[in-house]
PDB file as gemmi writes it, atoms N, CA and C in Angstrom:
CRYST1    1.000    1.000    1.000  90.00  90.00  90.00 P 1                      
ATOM      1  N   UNK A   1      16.398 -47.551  -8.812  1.00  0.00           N  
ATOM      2  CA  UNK A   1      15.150 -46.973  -9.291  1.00  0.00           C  
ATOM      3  C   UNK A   1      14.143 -46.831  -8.146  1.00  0.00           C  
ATOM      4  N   UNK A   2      13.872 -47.653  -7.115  1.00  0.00           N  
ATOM      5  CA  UNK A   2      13.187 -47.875  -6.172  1.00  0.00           C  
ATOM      6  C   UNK A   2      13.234 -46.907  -5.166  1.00  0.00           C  
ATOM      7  N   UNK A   3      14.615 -46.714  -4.415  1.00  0.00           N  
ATOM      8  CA  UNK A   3      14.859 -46.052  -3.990  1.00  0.00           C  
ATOM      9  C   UNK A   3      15.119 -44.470  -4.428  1.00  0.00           C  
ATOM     10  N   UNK A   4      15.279 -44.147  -5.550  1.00  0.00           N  
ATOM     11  CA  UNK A   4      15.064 -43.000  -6.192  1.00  0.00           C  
ATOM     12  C   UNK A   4      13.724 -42.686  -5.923  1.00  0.00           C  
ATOM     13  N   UNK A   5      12.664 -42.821  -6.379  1.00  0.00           N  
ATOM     14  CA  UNK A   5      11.291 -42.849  -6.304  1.00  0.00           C  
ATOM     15  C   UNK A   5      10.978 -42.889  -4.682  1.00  0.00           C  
ATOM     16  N   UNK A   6      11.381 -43.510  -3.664  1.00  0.00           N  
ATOM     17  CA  UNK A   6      11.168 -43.246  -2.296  1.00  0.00           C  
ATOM     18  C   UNK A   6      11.231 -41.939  -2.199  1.00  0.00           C  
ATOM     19  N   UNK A   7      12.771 -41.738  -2.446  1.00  0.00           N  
ATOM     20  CA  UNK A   7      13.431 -40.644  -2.206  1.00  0.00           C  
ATOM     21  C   UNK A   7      12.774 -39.081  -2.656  1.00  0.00           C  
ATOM     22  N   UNK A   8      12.396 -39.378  -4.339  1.00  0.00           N  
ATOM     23  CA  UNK A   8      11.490 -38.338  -4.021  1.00  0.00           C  
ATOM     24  C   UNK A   8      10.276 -38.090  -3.298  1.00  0.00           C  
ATOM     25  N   UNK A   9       9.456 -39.641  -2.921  1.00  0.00           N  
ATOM     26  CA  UNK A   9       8.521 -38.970  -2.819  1.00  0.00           C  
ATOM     27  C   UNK A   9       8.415 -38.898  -0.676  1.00  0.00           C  
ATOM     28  N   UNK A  10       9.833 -38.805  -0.174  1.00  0.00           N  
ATOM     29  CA  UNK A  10      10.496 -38.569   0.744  1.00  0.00           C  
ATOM     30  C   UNK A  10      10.306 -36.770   0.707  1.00  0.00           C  
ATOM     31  N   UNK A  11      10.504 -36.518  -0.477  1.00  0.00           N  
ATOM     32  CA  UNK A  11      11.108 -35.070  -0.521  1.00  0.00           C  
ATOM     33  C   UNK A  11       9.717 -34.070  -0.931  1.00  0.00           C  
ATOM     34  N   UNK A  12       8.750 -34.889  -1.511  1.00  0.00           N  
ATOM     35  CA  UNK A  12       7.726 -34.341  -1.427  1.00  0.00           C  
ATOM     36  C   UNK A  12       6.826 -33.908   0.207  1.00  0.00           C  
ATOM     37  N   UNK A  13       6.951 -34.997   0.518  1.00  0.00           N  
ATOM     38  CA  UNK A  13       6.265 -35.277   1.813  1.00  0.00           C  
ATOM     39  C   UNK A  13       6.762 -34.332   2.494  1.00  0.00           C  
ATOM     40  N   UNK A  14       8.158 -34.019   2.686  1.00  0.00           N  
ATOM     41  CA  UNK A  14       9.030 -32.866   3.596  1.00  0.00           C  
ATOM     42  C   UNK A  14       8.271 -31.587   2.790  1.00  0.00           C  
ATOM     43  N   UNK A  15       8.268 -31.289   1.437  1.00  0.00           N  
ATOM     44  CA  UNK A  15       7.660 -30.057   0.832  1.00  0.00           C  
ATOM     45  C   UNK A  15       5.819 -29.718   1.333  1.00  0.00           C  
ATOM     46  N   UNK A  16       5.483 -30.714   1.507  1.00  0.00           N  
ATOM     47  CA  UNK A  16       4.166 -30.493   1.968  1.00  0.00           C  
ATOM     48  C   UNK A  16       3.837 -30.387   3.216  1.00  0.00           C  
ATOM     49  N   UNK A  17       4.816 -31.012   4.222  1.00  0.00           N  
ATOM     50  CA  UNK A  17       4.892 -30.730   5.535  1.00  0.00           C  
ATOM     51  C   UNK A  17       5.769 -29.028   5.545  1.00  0.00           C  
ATOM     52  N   UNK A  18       6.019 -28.309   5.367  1.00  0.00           N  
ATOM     53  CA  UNK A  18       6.656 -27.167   5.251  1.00  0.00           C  
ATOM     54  C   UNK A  18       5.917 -25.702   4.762  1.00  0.00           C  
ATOM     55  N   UNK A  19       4.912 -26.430   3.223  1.00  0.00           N  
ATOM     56  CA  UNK A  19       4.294 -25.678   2.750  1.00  0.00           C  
ATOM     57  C   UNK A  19       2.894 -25.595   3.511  1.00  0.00           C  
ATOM     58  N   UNK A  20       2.303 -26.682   4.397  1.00  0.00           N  
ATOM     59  CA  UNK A  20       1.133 -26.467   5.765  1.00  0.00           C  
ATOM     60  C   UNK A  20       2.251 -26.138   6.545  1.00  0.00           C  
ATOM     61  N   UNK A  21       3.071 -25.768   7.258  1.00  0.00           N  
ATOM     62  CA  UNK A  21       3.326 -25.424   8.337  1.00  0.00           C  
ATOM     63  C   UNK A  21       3.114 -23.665   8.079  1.00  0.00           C  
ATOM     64  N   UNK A  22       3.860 -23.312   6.935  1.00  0.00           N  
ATOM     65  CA  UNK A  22       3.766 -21.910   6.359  1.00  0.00           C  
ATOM     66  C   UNK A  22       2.458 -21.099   6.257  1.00  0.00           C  
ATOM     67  N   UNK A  23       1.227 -22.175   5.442  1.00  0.00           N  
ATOM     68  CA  UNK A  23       0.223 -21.660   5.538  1.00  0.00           C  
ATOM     69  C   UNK A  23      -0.282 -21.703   7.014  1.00  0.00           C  
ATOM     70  N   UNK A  24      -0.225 -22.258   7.882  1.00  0.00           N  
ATOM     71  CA  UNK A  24      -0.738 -22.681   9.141  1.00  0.00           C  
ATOM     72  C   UNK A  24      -0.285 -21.215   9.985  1.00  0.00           C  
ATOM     73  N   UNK A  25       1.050 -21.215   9.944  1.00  0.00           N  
ATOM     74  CA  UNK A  25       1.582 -19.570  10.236  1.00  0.00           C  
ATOM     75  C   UNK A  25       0.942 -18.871   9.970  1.00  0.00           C  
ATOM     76  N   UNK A  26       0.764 -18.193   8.399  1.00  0.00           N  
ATOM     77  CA  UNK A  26       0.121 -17.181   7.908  1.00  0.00           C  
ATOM     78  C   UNK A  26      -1.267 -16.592   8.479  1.00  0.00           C  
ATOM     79  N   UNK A  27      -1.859 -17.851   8.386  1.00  0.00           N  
ATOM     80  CA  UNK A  27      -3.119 -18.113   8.941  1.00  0.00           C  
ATOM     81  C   UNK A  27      -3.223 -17.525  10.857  1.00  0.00           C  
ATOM     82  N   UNK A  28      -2.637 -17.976  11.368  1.00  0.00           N  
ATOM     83  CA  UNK A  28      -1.952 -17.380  12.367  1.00  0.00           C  
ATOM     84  C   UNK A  28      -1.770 -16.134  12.401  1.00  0.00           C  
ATOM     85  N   UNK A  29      -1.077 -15.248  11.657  1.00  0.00           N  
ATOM     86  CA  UNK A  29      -0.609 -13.987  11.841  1.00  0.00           C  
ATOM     87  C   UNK A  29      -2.024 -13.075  11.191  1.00  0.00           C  
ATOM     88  N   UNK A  30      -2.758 -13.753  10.171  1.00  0.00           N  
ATOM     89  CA  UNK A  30      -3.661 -12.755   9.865  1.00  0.00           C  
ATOM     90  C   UNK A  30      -5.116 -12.756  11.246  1.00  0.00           C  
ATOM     91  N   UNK A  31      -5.393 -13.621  11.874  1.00  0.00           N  
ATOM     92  CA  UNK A  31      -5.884 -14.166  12.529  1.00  0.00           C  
ATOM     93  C   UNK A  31      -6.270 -13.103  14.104  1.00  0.00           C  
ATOM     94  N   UNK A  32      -4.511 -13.208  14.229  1.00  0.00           N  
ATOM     95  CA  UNK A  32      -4.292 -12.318  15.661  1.00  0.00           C  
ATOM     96  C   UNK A  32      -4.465 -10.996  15.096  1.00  0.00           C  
ATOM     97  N   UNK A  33      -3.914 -10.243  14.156  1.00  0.00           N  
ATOM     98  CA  UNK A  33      -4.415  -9.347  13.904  1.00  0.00           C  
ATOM     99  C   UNK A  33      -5.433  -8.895  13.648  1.00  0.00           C  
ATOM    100  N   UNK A  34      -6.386  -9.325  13.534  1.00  0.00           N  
ATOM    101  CA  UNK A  34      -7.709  -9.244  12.984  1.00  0.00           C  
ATOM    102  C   UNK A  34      -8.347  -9.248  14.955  1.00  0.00           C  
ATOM    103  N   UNK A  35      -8.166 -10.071  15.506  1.00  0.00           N  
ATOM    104  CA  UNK A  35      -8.145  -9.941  16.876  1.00  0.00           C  
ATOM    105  C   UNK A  35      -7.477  -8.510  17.762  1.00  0.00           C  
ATOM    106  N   UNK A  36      -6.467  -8.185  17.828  1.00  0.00           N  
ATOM    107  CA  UNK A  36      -6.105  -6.967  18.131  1.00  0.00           C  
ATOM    108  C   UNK A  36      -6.795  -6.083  17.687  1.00  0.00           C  
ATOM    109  N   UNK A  37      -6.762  -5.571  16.604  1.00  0.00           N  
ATOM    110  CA  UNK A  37      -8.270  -4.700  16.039  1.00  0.00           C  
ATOM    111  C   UNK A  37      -9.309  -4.736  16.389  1.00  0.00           C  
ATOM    112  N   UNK A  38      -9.611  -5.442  16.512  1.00  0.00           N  
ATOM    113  CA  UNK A  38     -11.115  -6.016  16.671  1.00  0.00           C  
ATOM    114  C   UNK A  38     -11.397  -5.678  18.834  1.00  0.00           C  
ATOM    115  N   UNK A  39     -10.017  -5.839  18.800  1.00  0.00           N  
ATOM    116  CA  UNK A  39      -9.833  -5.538  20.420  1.00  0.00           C  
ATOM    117  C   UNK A  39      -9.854  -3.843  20.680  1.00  0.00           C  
ATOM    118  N   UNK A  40      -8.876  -3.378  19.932  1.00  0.00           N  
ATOM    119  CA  UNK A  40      -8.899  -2.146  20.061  1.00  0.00           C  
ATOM    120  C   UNK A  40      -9.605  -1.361  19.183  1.00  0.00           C  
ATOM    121  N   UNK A  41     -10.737  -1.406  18.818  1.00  0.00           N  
ATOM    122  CA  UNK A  41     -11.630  -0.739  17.779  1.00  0.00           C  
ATOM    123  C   UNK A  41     -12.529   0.560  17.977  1.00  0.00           C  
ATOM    124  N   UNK A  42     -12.244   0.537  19.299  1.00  0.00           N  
ATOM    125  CA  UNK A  42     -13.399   1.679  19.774  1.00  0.00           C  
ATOM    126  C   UNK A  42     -12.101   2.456  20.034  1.00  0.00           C  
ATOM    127  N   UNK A  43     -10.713   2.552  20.252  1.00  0.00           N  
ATOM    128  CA  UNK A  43     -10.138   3.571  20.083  1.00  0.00           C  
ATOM    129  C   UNK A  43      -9.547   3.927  18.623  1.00  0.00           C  
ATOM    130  N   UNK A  44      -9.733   2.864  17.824  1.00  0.00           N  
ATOM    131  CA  UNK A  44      -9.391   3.667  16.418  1.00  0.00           C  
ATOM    132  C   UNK A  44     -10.063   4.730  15.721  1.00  0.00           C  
ATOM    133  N   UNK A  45     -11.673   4.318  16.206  1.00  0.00           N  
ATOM    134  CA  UNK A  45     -12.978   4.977  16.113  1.00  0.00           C  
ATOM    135  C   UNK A  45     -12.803   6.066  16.354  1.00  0.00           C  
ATOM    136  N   UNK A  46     -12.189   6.329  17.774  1.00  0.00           N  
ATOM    137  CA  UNK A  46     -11.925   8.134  18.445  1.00  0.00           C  
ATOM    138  C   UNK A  46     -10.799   8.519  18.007  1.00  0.00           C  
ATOM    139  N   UNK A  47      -9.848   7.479  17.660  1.00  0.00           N  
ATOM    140  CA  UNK A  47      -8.595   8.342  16.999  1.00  0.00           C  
ATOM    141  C   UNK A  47      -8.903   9.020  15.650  1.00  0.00           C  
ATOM    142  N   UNK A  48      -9.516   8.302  14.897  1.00  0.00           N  
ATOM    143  CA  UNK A  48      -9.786   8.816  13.788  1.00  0.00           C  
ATOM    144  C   UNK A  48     -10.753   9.218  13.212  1.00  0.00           C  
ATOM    145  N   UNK A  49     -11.637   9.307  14.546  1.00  0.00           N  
ATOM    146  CA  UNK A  49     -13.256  10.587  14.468  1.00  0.00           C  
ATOM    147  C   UNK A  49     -13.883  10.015  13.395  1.00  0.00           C  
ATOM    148  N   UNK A  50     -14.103   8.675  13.485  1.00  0.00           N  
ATOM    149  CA  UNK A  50     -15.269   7.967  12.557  1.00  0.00           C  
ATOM    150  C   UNK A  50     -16.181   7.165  14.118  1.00  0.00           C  
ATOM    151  N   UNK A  51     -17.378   6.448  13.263  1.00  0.00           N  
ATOM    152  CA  UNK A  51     -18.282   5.737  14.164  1.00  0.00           C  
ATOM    153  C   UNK A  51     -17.729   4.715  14.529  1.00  0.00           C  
ATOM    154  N   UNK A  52     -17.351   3.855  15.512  1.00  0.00           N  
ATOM    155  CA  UNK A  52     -17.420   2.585  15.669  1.00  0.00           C  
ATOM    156  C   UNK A  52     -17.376   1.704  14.423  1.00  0.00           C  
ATOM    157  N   UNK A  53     -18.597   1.658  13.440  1.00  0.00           N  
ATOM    158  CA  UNK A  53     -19.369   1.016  12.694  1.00  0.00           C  
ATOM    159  C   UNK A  53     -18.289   1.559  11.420  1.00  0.00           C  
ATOM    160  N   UNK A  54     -17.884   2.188  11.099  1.00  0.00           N  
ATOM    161  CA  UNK A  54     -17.334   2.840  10.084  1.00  0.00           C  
ATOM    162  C   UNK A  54     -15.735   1.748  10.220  1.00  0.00           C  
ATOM    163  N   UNK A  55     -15.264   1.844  11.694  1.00  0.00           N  
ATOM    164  CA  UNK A  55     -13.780   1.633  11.875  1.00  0.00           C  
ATOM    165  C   UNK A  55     -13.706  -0.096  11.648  1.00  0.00           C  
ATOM    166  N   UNK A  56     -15.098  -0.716  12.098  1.00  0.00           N  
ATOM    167  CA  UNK A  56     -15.403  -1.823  11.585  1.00  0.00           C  
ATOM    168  C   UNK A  56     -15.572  -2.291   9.980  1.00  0.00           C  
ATOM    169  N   UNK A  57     -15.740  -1.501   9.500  1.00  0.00           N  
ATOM    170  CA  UNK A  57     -15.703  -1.603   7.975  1.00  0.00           C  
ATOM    171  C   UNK A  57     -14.430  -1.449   7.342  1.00  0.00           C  
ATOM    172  N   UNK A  58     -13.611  -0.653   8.116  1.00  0.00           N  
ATOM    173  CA  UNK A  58     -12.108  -0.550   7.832  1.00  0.00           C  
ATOM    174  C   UNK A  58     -11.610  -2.320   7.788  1.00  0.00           C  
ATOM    175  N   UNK A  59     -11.759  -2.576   9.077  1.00  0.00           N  
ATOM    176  CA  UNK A  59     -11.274  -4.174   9.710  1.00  0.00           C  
ATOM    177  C   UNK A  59     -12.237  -5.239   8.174  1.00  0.00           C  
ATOM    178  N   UNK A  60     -12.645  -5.187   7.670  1.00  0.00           N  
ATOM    179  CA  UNK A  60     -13.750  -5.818   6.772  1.00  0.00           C  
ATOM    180  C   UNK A  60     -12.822  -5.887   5.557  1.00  0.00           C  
ATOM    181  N   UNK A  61     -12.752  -4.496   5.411  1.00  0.00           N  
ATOM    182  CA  UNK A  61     -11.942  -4.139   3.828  1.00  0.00           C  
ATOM    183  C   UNK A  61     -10.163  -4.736   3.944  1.00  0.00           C  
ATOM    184  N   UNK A  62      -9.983  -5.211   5.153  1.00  0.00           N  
ATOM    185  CA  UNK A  62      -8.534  -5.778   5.436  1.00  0.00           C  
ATOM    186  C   UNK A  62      -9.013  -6.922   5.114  1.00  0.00           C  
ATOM    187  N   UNK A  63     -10.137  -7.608   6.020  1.00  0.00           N  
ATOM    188  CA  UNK A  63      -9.996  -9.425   5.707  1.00  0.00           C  
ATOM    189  C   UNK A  63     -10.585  -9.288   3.997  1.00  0.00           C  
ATOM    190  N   UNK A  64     -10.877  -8.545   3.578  1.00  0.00           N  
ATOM    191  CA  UNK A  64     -11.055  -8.787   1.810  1.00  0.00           C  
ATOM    192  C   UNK A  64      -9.841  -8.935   1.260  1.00  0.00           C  
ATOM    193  N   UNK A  65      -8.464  -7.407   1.618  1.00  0.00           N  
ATOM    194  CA  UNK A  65      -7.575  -7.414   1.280  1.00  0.00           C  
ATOM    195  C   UNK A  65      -6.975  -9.128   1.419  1.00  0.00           C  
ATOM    196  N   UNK A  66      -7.075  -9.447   2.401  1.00  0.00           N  
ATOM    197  CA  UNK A  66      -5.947 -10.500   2.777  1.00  0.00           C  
ATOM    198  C   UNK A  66      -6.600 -12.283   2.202  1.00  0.00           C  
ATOM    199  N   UNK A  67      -8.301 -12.142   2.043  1.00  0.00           N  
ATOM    200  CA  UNK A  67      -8.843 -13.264   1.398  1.00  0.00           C  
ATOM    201  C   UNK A  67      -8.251 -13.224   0.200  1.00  0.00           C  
ATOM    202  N   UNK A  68      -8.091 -11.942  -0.469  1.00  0.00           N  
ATOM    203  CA  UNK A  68      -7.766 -12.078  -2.343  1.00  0.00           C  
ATOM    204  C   UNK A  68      -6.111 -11.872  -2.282  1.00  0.00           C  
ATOM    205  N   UNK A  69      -5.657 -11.257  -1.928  1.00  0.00           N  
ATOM    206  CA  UNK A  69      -4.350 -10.795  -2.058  1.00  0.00           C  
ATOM    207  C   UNK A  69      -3.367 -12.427  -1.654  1.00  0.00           C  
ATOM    208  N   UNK A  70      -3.511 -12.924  -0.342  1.00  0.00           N  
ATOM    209  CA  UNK A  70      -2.815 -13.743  -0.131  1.00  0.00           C  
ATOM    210  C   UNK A  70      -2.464 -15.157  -1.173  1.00  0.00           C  
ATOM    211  N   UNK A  71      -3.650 -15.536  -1.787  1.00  0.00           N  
ATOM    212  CA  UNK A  71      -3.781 -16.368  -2.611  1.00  0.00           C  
ATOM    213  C   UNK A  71      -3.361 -16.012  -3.742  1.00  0.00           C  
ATOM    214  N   UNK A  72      -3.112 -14.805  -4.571  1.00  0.00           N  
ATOM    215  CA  UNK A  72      -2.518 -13.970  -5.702  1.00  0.00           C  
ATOM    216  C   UNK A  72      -0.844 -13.839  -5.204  1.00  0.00           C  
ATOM    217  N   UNK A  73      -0.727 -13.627  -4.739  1.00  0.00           N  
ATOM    218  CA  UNK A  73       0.834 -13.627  -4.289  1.00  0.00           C  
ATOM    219  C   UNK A  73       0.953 -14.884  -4.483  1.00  0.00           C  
ATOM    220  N   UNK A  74       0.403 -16.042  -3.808  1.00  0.00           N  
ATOM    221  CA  UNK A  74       1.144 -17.099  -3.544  1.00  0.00           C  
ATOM    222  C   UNK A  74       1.431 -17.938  -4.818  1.00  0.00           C  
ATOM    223  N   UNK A  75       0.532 -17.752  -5.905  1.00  0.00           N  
ATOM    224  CA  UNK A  75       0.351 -17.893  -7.378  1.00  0.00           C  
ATOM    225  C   UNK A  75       1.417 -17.532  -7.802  1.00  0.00           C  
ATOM    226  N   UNK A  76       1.306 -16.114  -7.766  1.00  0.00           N  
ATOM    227  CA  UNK A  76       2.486 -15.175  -8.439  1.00  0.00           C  
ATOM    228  C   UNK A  76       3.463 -15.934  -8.401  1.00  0.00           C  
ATOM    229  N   UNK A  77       4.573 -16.064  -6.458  1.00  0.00           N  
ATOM    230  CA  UNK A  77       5.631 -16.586  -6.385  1.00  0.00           C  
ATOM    231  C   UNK A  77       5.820 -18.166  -6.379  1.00  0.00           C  
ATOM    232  N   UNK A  78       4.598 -18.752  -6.980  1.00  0.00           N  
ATOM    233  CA  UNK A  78       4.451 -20.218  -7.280  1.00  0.00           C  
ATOM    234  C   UNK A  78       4.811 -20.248  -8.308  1.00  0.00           C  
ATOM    235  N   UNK A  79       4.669 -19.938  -9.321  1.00  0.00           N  
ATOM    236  CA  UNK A  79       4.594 -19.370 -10.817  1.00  0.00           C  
ATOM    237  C   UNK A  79       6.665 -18.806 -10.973  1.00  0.00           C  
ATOM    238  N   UNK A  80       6.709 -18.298 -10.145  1.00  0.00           N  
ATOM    239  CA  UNK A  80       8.254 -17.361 -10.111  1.00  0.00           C  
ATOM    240  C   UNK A  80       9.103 -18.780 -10.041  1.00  0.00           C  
ATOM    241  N   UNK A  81       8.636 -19.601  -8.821  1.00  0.00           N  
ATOM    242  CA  UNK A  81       9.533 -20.695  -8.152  1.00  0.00           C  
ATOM    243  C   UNK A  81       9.716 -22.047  -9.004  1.00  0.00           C  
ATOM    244  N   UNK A  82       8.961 -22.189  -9.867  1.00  0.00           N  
ATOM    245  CA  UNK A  82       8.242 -22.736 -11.335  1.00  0.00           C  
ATOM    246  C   UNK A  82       9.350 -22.671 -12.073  1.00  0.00           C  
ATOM    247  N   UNK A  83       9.134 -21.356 -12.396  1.00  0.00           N  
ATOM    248  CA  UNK A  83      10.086 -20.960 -13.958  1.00  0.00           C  
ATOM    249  C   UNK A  83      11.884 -20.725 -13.408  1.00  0.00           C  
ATOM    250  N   UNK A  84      11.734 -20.502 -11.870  1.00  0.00           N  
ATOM    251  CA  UNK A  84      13.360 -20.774 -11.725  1.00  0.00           C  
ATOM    252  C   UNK A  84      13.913 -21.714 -11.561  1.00  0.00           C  
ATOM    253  N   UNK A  85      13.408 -22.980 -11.145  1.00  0.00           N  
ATOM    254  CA  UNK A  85      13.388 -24.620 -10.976  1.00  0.00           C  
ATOM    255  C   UNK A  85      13.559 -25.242 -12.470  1.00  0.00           C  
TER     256      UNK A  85                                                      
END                                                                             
């Protein structure tokens, strides 16, 4: 019994070390991108014959996308991983 109970909560500890490493990534990848843009912004501006200020609002309407969206997905396939378990 004792060791059962280690064991899971062995297996938790590995699930939570895995599930921060993942978010820690994510976090990561939205991060640099938001950086690259933010780097190259004055040529998106001329590529696509808006103001500066405009192409910045583009970069805005992404970190909205990715504040709401990321957390809705992760629900979603929390919810998926749930009902197949």
């Amino acid at each position: 019994m004792k060791t059962e109970r280690l064991s899971r909560k062995a297996t938790y500890k590995t699930k939570a070390v895995f599930i921060l490493l993942v978010f820690s990534l994510m976090n990561f990848a939205i991060e640099m991108t938001a950086s690259v843009f933010n780097g190259i912004l004055d040529r998106i501006a001329i590529s696509l014959d808006v103001s500066i200020a405009q192409a910045g609002l583009l970069n805005s309407m992404y970190f909205y996308g990715a504040a709401l969206g990321v957390p809705i997905t992760l629900i979603v396939f929390r919810k998926k991983a749930l009902a197949s378990s």
